[in-house]
PAVEXRO-987660 format. One record per residue: residue number from 1; x, y, z of N, C-alpha, C in turn. Coordinates in Angstrom, 2 decimals. Layout:
REM residues N
{NUM; {X; Y; Z}; {X; Y; Z}; {X; Y; Z}}
...
END
This chain:
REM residues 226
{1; {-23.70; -25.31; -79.82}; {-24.36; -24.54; -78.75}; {-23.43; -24.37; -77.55}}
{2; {-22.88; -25.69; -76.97}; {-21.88; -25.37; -76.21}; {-20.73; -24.43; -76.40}}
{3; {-20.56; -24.29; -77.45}; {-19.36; -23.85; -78.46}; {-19.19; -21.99; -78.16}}
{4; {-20.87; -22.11; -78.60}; {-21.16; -20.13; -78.04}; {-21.30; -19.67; -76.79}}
{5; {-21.86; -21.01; -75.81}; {-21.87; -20.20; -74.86}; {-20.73; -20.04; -74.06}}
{6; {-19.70; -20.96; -74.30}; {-18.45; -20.89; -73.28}; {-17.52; -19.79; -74.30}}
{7; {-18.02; -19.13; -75.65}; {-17.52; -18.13; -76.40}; {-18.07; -16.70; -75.66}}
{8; {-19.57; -16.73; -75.13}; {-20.22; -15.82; -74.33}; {-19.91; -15.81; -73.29}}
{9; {-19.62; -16.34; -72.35}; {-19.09; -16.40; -70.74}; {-17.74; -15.48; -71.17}}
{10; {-16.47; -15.92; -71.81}; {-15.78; -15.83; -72.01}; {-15.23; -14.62; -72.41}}
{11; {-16.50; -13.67; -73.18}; {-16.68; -12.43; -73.51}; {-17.34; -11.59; -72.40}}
{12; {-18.00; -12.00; -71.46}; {-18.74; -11.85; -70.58}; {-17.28; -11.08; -69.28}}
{13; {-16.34; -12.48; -69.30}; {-15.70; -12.26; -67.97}; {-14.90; -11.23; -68.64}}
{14; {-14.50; -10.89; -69.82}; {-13.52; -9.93; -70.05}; {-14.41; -8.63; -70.62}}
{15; {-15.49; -8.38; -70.62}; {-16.51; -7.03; -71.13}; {-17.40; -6.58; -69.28}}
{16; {-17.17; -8.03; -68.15}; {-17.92; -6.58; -67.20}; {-17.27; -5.89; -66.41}}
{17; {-15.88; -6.67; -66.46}; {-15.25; -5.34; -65.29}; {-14.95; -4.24; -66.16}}
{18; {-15.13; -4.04; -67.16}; {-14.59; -3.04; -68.08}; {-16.27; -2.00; -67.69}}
{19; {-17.46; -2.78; -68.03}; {-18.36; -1.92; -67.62}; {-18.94; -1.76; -66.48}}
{20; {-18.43; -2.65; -65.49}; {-18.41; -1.82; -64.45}; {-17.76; -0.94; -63.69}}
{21; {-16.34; -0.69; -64.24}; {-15.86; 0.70; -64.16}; {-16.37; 1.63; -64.42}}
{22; {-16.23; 1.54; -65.94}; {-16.91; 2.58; -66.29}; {-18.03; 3.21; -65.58}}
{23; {-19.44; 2.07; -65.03}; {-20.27; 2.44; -64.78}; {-20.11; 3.04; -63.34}}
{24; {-19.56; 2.92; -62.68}; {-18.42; 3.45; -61.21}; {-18.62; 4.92; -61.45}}
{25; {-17.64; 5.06; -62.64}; {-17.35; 6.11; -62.76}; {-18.30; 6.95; -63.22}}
{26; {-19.15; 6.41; -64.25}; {-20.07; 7.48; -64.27}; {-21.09; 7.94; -63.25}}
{27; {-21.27; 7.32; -62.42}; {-22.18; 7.20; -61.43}; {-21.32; 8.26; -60.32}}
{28; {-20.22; 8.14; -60.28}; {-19.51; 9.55; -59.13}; {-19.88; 10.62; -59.77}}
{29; {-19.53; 10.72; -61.20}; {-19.32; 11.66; -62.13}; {-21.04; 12.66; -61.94}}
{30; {-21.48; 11.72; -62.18}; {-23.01; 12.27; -61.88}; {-23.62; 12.57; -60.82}}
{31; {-23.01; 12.47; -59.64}; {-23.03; 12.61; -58.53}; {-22.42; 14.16; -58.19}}
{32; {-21.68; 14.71; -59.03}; {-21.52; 16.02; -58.82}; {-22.17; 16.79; -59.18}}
{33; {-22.36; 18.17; -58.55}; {-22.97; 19.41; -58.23}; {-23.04; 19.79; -59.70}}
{34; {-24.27; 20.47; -60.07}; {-24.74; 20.99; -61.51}; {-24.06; 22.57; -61.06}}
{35; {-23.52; 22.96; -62.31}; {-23.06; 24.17; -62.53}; {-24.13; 25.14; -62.33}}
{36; {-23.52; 26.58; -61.89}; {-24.88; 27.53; -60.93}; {-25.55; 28.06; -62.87}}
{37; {-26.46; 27.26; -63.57}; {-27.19; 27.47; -64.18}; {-27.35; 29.24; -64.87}}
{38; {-28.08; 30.38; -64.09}; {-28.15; 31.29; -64.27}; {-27.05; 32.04; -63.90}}
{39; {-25.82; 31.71; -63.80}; {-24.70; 32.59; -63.60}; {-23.93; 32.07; -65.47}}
{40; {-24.02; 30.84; -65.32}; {-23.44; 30.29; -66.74}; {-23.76; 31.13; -67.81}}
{41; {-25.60; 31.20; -67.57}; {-26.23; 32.14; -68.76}; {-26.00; 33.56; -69.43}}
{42; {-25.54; 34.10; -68.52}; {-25.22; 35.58; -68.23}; {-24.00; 35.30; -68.65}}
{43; {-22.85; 34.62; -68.33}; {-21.72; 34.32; -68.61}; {-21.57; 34.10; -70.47}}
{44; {-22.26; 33.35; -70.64}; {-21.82; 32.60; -71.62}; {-23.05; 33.03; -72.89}}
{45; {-24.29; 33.87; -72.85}; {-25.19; 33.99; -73.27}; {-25.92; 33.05; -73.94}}
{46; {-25.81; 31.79; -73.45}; {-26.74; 30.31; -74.53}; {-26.01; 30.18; -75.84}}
{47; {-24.39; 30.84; -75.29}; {-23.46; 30.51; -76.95}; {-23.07; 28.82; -77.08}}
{48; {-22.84; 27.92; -75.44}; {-22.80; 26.79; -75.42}; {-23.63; 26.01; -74.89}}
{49; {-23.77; 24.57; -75.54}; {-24.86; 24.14; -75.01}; {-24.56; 23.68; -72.98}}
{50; {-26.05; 23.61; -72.91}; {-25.88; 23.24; -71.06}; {-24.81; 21.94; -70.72}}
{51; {-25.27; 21.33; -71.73}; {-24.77; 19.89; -71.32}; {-23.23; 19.93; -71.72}}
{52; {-22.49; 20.50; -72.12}; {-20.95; 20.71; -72.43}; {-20.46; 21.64; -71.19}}
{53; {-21.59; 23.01; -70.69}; {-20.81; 23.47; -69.64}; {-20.85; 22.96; -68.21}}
{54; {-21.85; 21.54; -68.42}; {-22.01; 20.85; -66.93}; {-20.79; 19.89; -66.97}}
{55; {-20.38; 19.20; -68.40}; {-18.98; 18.04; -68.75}; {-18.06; 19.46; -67.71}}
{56; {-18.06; 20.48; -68.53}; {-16.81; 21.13; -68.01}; {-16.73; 21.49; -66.81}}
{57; {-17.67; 21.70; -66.19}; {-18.09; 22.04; -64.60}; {-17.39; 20.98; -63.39}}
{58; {-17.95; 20.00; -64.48}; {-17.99; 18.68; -63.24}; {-16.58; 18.25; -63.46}}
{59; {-15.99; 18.17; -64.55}; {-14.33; 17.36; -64.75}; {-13.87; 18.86; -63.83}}
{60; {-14.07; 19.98; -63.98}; {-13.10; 21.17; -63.39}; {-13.26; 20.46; -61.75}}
{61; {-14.32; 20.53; -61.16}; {-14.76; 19.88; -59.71}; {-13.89; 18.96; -59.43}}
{62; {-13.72; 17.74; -60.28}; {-13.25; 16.51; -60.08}; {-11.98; 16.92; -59.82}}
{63; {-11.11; 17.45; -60.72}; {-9.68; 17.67; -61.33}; {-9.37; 18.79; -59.74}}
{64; {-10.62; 19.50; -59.30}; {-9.61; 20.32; -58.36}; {-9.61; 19.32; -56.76}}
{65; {-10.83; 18.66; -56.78}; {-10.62; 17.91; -55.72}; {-9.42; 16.79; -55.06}}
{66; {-8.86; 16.52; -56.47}; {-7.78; 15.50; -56.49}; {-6.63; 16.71; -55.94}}
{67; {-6.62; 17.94; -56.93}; {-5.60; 18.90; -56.78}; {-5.12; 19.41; -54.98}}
{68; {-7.10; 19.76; -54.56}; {-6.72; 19.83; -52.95}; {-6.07; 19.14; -52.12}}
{69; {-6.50; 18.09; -51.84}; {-6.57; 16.48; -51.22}; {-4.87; 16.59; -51.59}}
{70; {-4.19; 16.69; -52.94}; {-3.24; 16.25; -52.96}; {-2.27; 17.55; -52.63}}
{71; {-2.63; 18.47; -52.77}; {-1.86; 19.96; -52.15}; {-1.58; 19.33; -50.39}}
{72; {-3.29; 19.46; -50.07}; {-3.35; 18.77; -48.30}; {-2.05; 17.71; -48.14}}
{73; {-2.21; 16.76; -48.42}; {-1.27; 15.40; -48.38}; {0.35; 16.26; -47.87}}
{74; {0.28; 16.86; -49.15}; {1.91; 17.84; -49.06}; {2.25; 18.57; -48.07}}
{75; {0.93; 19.30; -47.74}; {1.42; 20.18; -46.54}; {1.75; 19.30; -45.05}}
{76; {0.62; 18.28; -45.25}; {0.66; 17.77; -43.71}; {2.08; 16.70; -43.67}}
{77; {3.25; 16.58; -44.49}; {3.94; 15.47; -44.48}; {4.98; 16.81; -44.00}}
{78; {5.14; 17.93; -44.45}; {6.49; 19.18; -44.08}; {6.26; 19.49; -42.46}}
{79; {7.07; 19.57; -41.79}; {7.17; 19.62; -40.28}; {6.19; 20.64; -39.69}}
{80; {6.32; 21.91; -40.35}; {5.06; 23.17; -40.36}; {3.88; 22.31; -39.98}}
{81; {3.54; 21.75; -41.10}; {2.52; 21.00; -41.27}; {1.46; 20.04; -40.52}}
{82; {2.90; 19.46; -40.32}; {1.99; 17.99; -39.42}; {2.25; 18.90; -37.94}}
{83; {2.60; 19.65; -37.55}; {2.11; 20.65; -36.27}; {1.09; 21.17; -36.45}}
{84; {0.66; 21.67; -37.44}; {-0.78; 22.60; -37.35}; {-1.87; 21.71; -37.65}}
{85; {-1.35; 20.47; -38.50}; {-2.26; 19.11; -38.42}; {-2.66; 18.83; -37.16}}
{86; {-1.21; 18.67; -36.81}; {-1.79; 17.63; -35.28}; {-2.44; 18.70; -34.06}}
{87; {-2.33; 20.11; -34.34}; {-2.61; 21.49; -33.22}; {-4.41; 20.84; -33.23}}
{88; {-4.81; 21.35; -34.97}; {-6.37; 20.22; -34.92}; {-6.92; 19.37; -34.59}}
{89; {-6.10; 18.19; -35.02}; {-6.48; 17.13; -34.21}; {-6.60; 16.83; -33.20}}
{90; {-6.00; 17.35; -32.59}; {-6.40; 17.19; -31.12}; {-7.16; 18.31; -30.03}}
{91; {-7.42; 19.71; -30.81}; {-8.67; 20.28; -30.91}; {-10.33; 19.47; -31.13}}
{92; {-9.97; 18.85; -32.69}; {-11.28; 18.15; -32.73}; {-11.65; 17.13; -32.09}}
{93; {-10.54; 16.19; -31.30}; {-10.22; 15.39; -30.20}; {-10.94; 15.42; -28.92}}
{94; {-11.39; 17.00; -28.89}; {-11.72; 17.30; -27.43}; {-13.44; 17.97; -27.58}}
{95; {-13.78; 18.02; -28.80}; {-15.00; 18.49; -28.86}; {-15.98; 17.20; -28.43}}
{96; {-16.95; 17.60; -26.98}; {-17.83; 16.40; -26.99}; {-18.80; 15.92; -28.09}}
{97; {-19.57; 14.46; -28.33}; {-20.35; 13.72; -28.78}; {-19.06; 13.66; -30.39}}
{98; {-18.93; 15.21; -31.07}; {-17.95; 14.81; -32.22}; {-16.65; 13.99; -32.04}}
{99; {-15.88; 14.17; -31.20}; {-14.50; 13.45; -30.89}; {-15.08; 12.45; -31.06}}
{100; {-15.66; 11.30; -30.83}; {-15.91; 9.73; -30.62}; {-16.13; 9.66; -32.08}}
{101; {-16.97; 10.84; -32.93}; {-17.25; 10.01; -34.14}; {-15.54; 10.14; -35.51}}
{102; {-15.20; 11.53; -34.57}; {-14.01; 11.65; -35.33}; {-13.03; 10.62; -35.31}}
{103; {-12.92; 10.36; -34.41}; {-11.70; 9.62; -33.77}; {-11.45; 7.99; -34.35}}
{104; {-12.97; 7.57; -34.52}; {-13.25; 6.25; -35.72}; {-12.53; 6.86; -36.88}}
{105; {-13.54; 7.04; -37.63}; {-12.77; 7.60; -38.92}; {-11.84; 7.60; -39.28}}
{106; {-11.08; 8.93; -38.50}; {-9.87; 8.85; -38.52}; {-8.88; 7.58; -38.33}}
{107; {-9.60; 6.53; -37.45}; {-8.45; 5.31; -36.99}; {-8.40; 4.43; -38.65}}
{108; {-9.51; 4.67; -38.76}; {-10.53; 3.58; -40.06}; {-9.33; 3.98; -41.16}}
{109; {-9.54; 5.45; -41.57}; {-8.90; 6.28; -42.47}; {-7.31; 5.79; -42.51}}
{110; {-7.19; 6.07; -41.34}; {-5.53; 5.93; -41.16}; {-4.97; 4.53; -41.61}}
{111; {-5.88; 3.60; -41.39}; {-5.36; 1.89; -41.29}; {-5.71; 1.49; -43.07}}
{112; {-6.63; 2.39; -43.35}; {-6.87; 1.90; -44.65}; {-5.72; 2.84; -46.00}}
{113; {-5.55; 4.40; -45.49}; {-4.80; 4.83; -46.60}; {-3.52; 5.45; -46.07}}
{114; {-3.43; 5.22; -44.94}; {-1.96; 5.80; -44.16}; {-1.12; 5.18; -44.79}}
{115; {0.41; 5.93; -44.60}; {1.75; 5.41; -45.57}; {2.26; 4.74; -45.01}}
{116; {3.15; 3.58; -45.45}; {3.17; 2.62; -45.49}; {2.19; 1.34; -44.62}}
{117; {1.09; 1.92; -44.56}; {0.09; 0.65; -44.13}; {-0.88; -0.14; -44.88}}
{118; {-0.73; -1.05; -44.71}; {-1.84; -2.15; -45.21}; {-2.98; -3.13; -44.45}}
{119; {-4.09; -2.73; -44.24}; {-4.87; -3.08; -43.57}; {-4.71; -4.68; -43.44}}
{120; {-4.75; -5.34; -44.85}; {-4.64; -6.76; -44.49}; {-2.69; -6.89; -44.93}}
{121; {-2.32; -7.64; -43.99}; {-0.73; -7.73; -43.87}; {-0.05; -8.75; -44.59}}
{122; {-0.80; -10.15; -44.03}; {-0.39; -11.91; -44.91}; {-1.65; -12.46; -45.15}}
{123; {-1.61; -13.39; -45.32}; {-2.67; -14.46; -45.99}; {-2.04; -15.49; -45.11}}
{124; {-3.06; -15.89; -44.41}; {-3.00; -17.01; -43.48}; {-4.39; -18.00; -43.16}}
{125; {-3.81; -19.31; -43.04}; {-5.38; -20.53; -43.19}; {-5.22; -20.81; -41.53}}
{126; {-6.59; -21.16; -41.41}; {-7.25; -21.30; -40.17}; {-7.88; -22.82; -40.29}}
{127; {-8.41; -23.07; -39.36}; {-9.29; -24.19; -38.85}; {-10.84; -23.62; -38.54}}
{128; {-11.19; -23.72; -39.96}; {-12.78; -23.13; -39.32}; {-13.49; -23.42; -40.88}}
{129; {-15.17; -24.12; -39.98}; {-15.68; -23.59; -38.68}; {-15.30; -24.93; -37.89}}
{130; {-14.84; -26.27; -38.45}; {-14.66; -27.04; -37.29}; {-12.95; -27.56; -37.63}}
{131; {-12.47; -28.54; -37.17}; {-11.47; -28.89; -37.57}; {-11.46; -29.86; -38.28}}
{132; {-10.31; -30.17; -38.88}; {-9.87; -30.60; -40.59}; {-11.01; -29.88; -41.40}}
{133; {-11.46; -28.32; -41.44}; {-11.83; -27.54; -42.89}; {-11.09; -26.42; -42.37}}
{134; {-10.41; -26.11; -43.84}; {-9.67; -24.76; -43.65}; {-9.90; -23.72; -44.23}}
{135; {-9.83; -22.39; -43.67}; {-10.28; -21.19; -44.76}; {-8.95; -20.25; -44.70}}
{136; {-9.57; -19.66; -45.69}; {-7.68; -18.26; -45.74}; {-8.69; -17.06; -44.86}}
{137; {-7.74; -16.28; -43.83}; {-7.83; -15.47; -43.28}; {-7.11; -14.40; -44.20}}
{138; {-7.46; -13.15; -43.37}; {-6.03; -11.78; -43.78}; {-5.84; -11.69; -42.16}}
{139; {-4.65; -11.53; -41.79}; {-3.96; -10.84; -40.88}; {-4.04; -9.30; -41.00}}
{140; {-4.60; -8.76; -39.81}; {-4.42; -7.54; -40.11}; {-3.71; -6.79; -39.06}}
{141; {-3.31; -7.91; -37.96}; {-2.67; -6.41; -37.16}; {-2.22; -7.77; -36.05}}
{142; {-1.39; -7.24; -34.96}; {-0.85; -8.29; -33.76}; {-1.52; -7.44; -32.79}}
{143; {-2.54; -8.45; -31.70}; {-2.90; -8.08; -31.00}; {-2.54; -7.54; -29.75}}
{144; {-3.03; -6.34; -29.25}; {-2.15; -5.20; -28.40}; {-1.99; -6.11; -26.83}}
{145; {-0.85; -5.95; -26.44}; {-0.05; -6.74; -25.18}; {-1.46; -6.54; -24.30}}
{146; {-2.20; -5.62; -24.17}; {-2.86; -4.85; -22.78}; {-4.22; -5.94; -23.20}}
{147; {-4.44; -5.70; -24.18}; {-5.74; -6.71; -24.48}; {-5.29; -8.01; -24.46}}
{148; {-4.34; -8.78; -24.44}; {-3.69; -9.94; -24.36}; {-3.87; -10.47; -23.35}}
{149; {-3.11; -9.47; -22.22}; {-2.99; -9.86; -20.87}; {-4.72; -9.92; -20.32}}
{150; {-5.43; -9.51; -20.90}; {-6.76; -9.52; -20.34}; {-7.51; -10.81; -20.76}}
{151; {-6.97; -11.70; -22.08}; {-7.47; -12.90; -22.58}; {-7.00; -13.72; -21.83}}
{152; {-6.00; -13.49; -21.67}; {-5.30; -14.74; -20.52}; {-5.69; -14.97; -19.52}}
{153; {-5.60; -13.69; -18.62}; {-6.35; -13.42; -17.33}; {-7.78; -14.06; -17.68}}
{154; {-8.72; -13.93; -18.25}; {-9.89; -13.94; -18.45}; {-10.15; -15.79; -18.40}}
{155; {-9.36; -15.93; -18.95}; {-9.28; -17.77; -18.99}; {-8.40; -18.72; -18.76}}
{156; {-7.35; -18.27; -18.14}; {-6.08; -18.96; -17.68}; {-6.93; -19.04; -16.44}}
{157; {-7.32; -18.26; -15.73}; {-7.85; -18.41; -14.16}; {-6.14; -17.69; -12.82}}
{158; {-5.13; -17.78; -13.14}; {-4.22; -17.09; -12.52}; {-3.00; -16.70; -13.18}}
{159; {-1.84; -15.97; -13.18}; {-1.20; -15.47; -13.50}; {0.18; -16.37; -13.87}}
{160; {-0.17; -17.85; -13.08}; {1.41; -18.32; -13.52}; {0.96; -19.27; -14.90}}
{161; {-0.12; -19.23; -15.64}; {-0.30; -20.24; -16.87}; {0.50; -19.57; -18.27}}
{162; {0.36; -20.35; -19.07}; {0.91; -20.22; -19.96}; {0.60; -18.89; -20.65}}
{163; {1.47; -17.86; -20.83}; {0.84; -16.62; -21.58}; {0.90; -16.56; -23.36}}
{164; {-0.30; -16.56; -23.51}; {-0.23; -16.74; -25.05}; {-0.56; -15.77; -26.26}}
{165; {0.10; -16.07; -26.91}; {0.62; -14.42; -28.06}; {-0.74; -14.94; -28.75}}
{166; {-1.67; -13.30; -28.97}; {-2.89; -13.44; -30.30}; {-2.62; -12.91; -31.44}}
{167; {-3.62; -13.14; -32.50}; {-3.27; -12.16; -33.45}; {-4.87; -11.94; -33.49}}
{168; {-4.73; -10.53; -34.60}; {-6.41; -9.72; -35.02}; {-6.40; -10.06; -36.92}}
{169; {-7.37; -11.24; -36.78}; {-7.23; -11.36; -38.36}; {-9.01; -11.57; -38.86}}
{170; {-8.98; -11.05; -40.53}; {-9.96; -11.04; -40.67}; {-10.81; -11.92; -41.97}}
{171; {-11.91; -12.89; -41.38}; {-12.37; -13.65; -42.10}; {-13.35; -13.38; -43.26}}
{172; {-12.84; -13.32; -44.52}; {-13.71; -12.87; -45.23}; {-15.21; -13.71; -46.37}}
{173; {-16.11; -13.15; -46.51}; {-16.95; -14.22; -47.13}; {-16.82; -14.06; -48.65}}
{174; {-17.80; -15.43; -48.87}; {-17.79; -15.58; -50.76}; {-19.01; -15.34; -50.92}}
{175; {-19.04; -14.67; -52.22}; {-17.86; -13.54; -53.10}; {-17.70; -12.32; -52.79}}
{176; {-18.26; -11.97; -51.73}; {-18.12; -10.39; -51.07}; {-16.88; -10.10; -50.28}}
{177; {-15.92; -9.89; -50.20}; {-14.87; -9.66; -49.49}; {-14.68; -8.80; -48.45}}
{178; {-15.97; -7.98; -49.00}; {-15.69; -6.50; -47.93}; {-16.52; -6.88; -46.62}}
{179; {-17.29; -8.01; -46.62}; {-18.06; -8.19; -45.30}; {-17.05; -9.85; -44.86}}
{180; {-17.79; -9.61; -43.76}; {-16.37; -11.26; -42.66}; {-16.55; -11.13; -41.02}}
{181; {-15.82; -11.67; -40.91}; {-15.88; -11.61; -39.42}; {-14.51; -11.09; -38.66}}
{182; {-14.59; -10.34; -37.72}; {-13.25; -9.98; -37.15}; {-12.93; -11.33; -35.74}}
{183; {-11.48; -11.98; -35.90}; {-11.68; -13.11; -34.89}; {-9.93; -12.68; -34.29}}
{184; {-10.10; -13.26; -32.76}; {-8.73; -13.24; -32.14}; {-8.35; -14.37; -32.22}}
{185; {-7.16; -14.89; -32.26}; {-6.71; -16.04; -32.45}; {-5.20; -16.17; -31.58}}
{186; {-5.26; -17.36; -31.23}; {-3.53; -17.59; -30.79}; {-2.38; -17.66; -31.78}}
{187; {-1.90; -16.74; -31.90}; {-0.94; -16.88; -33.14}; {-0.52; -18.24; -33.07}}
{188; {-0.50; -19.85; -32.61}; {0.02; -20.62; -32.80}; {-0.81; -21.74; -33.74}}
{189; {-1.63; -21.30; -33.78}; {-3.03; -21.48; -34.23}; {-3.41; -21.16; -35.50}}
{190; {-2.37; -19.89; -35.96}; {-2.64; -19.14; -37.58}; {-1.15; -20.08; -38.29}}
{191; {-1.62; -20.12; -39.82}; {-0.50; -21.00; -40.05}; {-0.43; -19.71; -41.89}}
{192; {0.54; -18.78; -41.56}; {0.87; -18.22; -42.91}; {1.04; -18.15; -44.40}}
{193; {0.85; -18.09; -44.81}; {0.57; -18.78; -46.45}; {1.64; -17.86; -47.38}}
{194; {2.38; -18.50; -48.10}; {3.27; -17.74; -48.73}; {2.56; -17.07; -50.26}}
{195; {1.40; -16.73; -50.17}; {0.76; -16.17; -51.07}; {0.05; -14.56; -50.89}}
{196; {-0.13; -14.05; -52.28}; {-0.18; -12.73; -52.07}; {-1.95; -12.54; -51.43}}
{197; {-1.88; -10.61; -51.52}; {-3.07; -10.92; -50.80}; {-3.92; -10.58; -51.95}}
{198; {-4.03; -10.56; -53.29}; {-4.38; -10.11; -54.09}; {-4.82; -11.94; -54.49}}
{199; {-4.14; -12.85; -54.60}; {-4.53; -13.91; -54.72}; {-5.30; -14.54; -54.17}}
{200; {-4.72; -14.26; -52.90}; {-6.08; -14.74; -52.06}; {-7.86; -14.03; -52.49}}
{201; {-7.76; -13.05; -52.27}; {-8.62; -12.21; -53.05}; {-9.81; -12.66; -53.84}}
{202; {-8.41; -13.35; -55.69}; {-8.71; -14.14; -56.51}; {-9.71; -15.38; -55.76}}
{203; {-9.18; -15.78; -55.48}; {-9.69; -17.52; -54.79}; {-10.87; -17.08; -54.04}}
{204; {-11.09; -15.99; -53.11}; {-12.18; -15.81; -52.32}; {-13.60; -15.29; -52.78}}
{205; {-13.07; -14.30; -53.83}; {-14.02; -14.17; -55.01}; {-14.87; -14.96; -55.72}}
{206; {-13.77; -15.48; -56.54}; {-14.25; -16.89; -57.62}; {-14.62; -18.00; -57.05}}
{207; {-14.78; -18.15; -55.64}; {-14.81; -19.31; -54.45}; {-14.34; -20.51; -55.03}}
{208; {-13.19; -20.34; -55.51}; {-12.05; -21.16; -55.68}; {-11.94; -21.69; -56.84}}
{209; {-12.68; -20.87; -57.46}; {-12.62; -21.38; -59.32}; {-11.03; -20.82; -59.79}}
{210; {-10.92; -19.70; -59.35}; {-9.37; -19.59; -60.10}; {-7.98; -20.36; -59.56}}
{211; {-7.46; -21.08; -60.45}; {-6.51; -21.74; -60.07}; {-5.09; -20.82; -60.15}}
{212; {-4.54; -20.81; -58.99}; {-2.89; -20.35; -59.16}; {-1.88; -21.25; -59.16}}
{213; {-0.80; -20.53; -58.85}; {0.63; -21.50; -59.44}; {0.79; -22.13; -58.42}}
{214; {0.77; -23.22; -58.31}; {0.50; -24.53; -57.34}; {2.16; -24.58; -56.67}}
{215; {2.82; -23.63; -56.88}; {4.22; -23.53; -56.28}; {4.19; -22.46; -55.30}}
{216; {2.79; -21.51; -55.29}; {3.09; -20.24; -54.29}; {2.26; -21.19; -52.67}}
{217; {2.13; -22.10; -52.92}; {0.98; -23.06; -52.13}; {2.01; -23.67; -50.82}}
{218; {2.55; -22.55; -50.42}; {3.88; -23.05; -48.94}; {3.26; -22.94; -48.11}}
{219; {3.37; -23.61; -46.93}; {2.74; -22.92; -45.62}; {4.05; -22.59; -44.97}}
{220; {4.12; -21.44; -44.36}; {4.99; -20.35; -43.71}; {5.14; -20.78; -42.48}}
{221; {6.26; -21.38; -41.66}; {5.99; -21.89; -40.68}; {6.73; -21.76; -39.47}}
{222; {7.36; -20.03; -39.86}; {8.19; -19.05; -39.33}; {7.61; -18.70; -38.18}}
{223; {8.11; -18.40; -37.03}; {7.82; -17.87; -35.63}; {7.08; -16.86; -35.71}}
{224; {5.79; -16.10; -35.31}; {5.26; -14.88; -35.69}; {6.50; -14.03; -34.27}}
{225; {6.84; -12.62; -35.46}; {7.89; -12.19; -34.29}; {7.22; -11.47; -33.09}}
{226; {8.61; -11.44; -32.41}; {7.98; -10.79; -30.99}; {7.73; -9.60; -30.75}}
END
């Protein structure tokens, strides 16, 4: 009995990400627009069935959306381009109540699929929620000088104390990754982990059932630069 079920788990962990892709995918897939019905008919006189000219409808949809998006990409990277890009942007920049909602997005957009960026940067352990327990953070960004000087100010009490470098990193929960907490920290305070962020990932997921190579397990204990 033991025998099948750690044979079933086992089949289990390697059969659901397979169906839940799939099921991903069918679920966008179906999410697209039904072909204009009575134009098909006239077109095609009921020589094919509906359900083959909606497959073909919807992959044509899919296949040109990637095609746009990736035409777009091209134009806005050629100098032409990112001028008549940016002529917009900062048109839609100036439209009231829309600019504020654009302007997210766009930051969101940018940090998540802009070139060469990576939202989360290192894998770094913290002291939380009290001390001696540690959790892995992601680093996602060094916190901006102007907001710095305002933490200090805010709790140093005057200008000659110690000025101290933050970072913007983000705490994520188990097994959901995509929800966490956003926290400022004194970079002296974050301690770097010479591990990927895909591993970390692993570990935050599985809440620490997956074991890695007990050699990527360094703590990084390099100056965060200036």
């Amino acid at each position: 009995m033991k025998r099948l079920r750690r044979y079933f788990i086992a089949g289990l962990v390697v059969a659901l990400p397979v169906v839940a892709t799939l099921w991903l995918i069918t679920f966008l897939f179906t999410k697209l627009p039904q072909p204009p019905e009575e134009i098909i008919n006239r077109i095609l006189s009921g020589s094919i069935p509906m359900w083959v000219v909606t497959l073909i409808y919807r992959t044509f949809v899919l296949v040109s959306f990637f095609v746009v998006i990736t035409l777009l990409g091209a134009f806005t990277t050629r100098t032409l381009g990112a001028k008549i890009t940016n002529f917009f942007q900062k048109l839609l920049e100036r439209i009231p109540l829309f600019n504020r909602i654009y302007k997210v997005i766009h930051q969101i957009t940018s940090a998540l699929f802009g070139p060469g960026k990576n939202v989360f940067n290192k894998v770094a352990i913290i002291e939380y929620p009290r001390k001696g327990i540690y959790t892995l953070v992601f680093i996602t960004n060094k916190t901006e000088e102007r907001f710095a000087n305002n933490i200090n100010s805010a709790f140093a009490g005057h200008e000659n104390e110690k000025r101290e470098k933050y970072l913007n990193v983000f705490l994520p929960t188990t097994p959901n990754p995509t929800s966490g907490f956003f926290l400022i920290l004194p970079a002296d305070s974050v301690r770097i982990l010479d591990i990927s962020v895909e591993e970390a990932l692993k570990l935050i997921i599985s809440g620490g059932a997956v074991r890695l190579d007990e050699s990527t397990w360094e703590v990084n204990n390099e100056q965060i630069e200036n």
